[in-house]
C-alpha positions as CSV (number, residue, x, y, z in Angstrom):
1,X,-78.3,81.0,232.9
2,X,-79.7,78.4,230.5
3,X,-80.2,80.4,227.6
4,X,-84.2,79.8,227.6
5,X,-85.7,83.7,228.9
6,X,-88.7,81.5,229.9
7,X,-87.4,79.8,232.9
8,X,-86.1,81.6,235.9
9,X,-84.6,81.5,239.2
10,X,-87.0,82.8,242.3
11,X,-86.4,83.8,245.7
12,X,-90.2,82.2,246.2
13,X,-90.6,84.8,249.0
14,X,-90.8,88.6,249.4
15,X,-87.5,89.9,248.8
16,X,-85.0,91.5,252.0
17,X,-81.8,92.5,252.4
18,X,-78.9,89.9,252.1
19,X,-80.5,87.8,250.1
20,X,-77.7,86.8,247.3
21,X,-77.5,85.1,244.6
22,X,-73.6,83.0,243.4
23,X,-72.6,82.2,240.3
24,X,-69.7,80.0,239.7
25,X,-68.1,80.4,236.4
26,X,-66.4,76.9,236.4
27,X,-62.9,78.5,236.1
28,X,-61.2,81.7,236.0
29,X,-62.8,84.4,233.7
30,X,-62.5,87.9,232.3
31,X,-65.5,90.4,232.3
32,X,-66.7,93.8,233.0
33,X,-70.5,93.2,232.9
34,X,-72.6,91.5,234.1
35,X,-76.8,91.2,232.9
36,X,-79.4,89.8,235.2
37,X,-83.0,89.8,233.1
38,X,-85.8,89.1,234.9
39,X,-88.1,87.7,231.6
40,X,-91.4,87.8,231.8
41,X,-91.6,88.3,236.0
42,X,-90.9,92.1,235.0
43,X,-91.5,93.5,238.5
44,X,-89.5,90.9,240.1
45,X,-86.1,92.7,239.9
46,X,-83.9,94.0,242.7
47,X,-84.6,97.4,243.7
48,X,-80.9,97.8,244.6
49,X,-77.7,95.1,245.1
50,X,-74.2,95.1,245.5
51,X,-72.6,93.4,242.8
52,X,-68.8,91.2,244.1
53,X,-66.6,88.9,242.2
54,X,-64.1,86.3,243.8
55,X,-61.3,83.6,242.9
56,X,-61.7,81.4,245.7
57,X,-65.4,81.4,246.7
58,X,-64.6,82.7,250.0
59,X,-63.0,86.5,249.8
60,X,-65.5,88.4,248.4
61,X,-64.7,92.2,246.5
62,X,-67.2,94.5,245.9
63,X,-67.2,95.8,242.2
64,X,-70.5,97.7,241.7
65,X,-74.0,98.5,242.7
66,X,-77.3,98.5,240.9
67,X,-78.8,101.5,242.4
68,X,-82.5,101.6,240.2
69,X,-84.0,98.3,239.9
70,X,-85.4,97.3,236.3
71,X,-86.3,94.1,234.7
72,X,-82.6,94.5,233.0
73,X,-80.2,95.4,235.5
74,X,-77.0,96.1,234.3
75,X,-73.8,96.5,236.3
76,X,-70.5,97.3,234.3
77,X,-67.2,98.2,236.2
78,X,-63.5,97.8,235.5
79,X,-62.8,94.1,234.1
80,X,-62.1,91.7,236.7
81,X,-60.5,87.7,236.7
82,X,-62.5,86.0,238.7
83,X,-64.1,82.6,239.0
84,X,-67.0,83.5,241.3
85,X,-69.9,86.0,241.0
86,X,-72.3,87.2,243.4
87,X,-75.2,89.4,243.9
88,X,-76.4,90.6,246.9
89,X,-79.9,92.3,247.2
90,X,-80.2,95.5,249.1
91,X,-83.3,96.4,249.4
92,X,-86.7,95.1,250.3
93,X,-89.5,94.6,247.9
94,X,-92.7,92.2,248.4
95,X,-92.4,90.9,245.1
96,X,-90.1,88.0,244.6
97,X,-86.4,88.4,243.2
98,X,-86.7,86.2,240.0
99,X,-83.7,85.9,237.5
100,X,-84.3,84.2,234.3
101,X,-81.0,85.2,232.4
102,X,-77.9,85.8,233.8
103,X,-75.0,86.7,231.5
104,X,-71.4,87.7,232.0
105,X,-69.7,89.8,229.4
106,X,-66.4,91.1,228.7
């Protein structure tokens, strides 16, 4: 997100179903990956999420899952234009979801 793996986003709560995370690329972009690294906070991953992508920020398509949760998760599917990414957490965990890199590739 920033480029420093020592700062992070965190849910600051146990983590559920439905909670999601949105990035907006700032325009229209190419990829077919997408990274989220957790840093140091290495059992603060998702144990599973559904990964979508969007143009408008408001019709969503779903692209991939991350079915095994580690502090790398890594979701590649067929390359997509889109302005808008978002993950959506699956399952339930008590630790918290914390994401200190999150990089798009293509």
């Amino acid at each position: 997100i920033d480029g420093d793996i020592t700062t992070r986003y965190s849910s600051g709560a146990g983590q559920a179903p439905g909670q999601w995370v949105e990035m907006d690329l700032g325009q229209a972009e190419t990829f077919d990956t997408i990274e989220l690294d957790t840093g140091s906070s290495v059992t603060d991953f998702a144990p599973s999420a559904d990964v979508y992508v969007s143009s408008d920020g408001s019709t969503w398509t779903k692209v991939d899952s991350i079915a095994a949760g580690s502090p790398v998760e890594v979701a590649s599917f067929a390359s997509q234009t889109a302005r808008y990414i978002k993950v959506v957490n699956t399952g339930s965990s008590g630790n918290w979801w914390s994401i200190a890199e999150f990089n798009v590739y293509d």
